[in-house]
N, C-alpha and C positions, 0 to 999 in steps of 0.2 A: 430420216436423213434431213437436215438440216437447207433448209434452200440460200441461194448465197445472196446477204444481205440483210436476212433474216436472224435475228436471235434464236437461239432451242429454247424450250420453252423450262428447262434447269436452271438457265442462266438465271433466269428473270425469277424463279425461287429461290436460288441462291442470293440474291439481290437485297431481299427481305429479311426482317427482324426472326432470330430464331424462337422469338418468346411470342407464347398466346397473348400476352397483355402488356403494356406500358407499365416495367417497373421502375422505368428510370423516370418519375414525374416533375414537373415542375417546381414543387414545392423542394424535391430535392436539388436538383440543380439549382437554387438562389439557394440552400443553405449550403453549397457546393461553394457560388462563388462569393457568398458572407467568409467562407472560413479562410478562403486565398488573401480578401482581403484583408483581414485579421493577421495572418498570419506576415502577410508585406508590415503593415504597422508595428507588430510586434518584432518583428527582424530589424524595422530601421530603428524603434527604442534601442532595443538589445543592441545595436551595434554603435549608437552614444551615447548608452552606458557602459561599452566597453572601451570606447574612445577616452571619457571622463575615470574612470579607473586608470587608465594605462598613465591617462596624463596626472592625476594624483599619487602613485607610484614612482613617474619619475622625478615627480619633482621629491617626493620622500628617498632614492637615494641619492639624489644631487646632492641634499642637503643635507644628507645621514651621511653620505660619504665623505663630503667636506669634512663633517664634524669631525667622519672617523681618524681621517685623514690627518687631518690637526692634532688630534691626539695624540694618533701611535704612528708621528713623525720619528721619533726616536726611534722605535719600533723596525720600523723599514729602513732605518740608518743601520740597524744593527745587523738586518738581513745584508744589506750589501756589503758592510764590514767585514763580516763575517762569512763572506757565502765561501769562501776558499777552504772555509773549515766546515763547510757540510752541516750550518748551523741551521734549526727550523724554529719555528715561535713554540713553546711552551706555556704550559701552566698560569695563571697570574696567581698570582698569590694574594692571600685576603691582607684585605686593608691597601692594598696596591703598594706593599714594601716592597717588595722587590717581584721581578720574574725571570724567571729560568728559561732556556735555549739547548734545547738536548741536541746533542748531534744527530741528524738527520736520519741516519742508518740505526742508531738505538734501537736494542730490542733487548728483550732478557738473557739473561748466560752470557752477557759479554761489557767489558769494560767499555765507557762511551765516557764521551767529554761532553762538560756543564757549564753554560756561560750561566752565572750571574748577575745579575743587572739591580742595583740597588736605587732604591728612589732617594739618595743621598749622595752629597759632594764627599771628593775621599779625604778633606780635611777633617769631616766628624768621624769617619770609620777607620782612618789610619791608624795602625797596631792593634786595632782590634783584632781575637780570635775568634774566625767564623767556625761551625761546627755545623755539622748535618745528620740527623738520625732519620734513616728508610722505615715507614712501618709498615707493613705489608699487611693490607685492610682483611683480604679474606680471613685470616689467621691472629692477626696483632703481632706477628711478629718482627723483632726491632732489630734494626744491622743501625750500627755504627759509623756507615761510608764516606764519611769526611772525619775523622777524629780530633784533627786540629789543622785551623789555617789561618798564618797570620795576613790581615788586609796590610802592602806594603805599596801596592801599586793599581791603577787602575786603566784597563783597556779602552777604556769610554770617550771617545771624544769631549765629549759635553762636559760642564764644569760643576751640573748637578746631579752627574747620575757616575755610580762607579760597578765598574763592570772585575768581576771576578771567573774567572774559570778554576773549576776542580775535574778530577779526574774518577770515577768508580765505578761499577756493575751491580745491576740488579739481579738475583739469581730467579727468579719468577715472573713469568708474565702476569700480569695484570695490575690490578689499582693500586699504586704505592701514593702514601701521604712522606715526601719531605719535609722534615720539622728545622727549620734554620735556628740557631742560638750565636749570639753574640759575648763575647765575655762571659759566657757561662747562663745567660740570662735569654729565655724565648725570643727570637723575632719576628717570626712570620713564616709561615707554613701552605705548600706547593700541593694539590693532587696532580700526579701525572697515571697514563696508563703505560705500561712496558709491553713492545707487541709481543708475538710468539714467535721467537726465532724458529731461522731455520734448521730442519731436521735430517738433512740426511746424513747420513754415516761417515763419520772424520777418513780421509784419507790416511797412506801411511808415508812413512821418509824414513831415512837411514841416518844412523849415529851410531857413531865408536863399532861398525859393521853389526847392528842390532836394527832388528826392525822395528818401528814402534809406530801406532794407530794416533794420529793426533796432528798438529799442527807444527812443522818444522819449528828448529831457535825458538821454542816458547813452550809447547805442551804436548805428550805423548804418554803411552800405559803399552807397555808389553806383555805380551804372556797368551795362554789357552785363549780358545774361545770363550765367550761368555755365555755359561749353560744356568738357567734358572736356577737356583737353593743349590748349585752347587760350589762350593768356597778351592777357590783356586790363588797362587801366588802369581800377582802384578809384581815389575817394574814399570812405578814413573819416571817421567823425564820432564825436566822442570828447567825454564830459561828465565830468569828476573833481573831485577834489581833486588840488591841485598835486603830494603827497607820492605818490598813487596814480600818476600821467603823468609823473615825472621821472623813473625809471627806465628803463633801454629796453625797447624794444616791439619784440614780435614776434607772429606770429599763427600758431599752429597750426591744423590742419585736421584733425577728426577725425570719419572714416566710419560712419554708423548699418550695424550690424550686425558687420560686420568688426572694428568696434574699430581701424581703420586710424589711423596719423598722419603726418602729413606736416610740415613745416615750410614754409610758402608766404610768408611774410615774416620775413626777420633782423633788422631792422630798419627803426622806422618816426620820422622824424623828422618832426614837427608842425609846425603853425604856430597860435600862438593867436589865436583868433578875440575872443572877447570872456573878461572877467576879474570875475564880478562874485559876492559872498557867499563868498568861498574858491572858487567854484567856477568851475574854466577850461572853456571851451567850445574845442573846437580840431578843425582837419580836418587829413587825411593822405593826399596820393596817393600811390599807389603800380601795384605792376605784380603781377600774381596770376597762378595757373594750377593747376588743381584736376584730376588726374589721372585722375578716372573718374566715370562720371556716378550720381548715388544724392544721398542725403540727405547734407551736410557742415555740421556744427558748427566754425563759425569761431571760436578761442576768441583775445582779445585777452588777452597774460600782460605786466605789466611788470616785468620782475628774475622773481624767483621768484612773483611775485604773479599772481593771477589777477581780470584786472579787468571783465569778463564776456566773453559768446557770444553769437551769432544762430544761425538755423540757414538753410540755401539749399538750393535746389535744382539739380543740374547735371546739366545736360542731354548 
């Protein structure tokens, strides 16, 4: 028992180094506080050289921004011009003739609007016929989507640049090269990417008391379910303008994931229903058969044109 005043004699053990010998020597505590000081020196370099970067960056985009700035003045004219049409900066095109402005929402399977932008006053390009051919890099294959446009008027403020819009659809996502021609003769040529639309399954609506899978007053396919390899009879429903529907029809098939395509109608001859505003209302039976069962983007093209899509499901 411990007397009062006094320490136990554990205490005064417990007090003490738990090691037989001095491992922590002298020599190591100075190379203990060599490295602290090394390390302050090297933290205050490293931290004016981070100083001296930060301030050589900003003065690289002060001055890179300026330049940018200066540049594609036009450019951000065009953004705010335009921003009520949902227009985004596109492609430059080589040689800097012209650049393209897809509509913001663009993606494949669906028509989308094309601003134009020519690095020319529209006194040189007046009456010219602009033309546009899609090549679809994975494959080479070649759409037609501008067939002919005459330059009569120009959206562009400015008095050296002339702004054209077209109208057309890409049926594929991914890398398509725009090849522009002028009076028949090359101008200058666009890569854009087409994203991957969206894929859920077309809703349905009512006409002439039929139900049909598709998009009201524009696009729709009646009939069975859609069962793999096996060929069943569609009615389509078709809402255009006469110059979109005169063309011939045919309907590709193209598979989510895969990127699969198929050709399931060559030909689709109509019957018009009713005629009224320019706009024809017309149905199309035919005979179908969709290969395997997943998600299929039915895409309606007339000529090279792409006059929309639904999506389905087969079973």
């Amino acid at each position: 028992m411990a007397i009062e005043g006094q320490r136990p004699k554990w205490m005064e053990q417990m007090a003490g180094s738990p090691f037989t010998k001095n491992y922590f020597t002298t020599d190591m505590q100075e190379k203990i506080v060599r490295q602290i000081n090394n390390d302050k020196a090297n933290h205050r370099l490293f931290a004016r050289r981070k100083l001296l970067i930060s301030l050589v960056c900003s003065f690289m985009i002060l001055f890179g921004g300026i330049g940018l700035l200066w540049k594609y003045t036009n450019v951000v004219d065009d953004i705010v011009q335009y921003a009520n049409m949902g227009m985004s900066i596109g492609s430059k095109a080589r040689q800097a003739q012209v650049n393209v402005f897809p509509d913001g929402g663009m993606t494949a399977g669906y028509k989308t609007t094309y601003l134009w932008v020519f690095e020319r006053p529209l006194d040189q390009l007046k009456g010219s016929e602009m033309s546009v051919k899609a090549i679809y890099q994975p494959t080479g294959e070649v759409l037609n989507v501008v067939p002919s446009k005459i330059i009569n008027e120009s959206i562009r403020r400015t008095d050296n640049q002339t702004g054209v819009v077209t109208s057309f659809g890409l049926p594929y996502a991914g890398k398509w090269q725009l090849e522009v021609s002028l009076d028949g003769n090359y101008f200058a040529d666009v890569e854009i990417n087409a994203p991957e639309p969206d894929w859920t399954t077309s809703g349905s609506f009512q006409w002439n008391d039929m139900e049909f899978n598709g998009k009201e007053n524009r696009i729709g396919v009646r009939g069975m379910d859609f069962e793999a390899n096996n060929a069943n009879k569609y009615m389509w429903y078709l809402k255009g303008s006469e110059d979109e529907l005169s063309a011939n029809r045919r309907v590709i098939a193209i598979q989510q994931n895969t990127g699969r395509v198929e050709l399931i109608v060559d030909s689709l001859a109509y019957s018009i229903m009713s005629k009224e505003n320019e706009q024809i209302e017309s149905y199309i039976p035919c005979l179908m058969n969709l290969p395997a069962p997943g998600l299929w983007r039915l895409t309606v093209m007339t000529g090279d044109q792409l006059f929309d899509s639904i999506v389905v499901q087969v079973k």
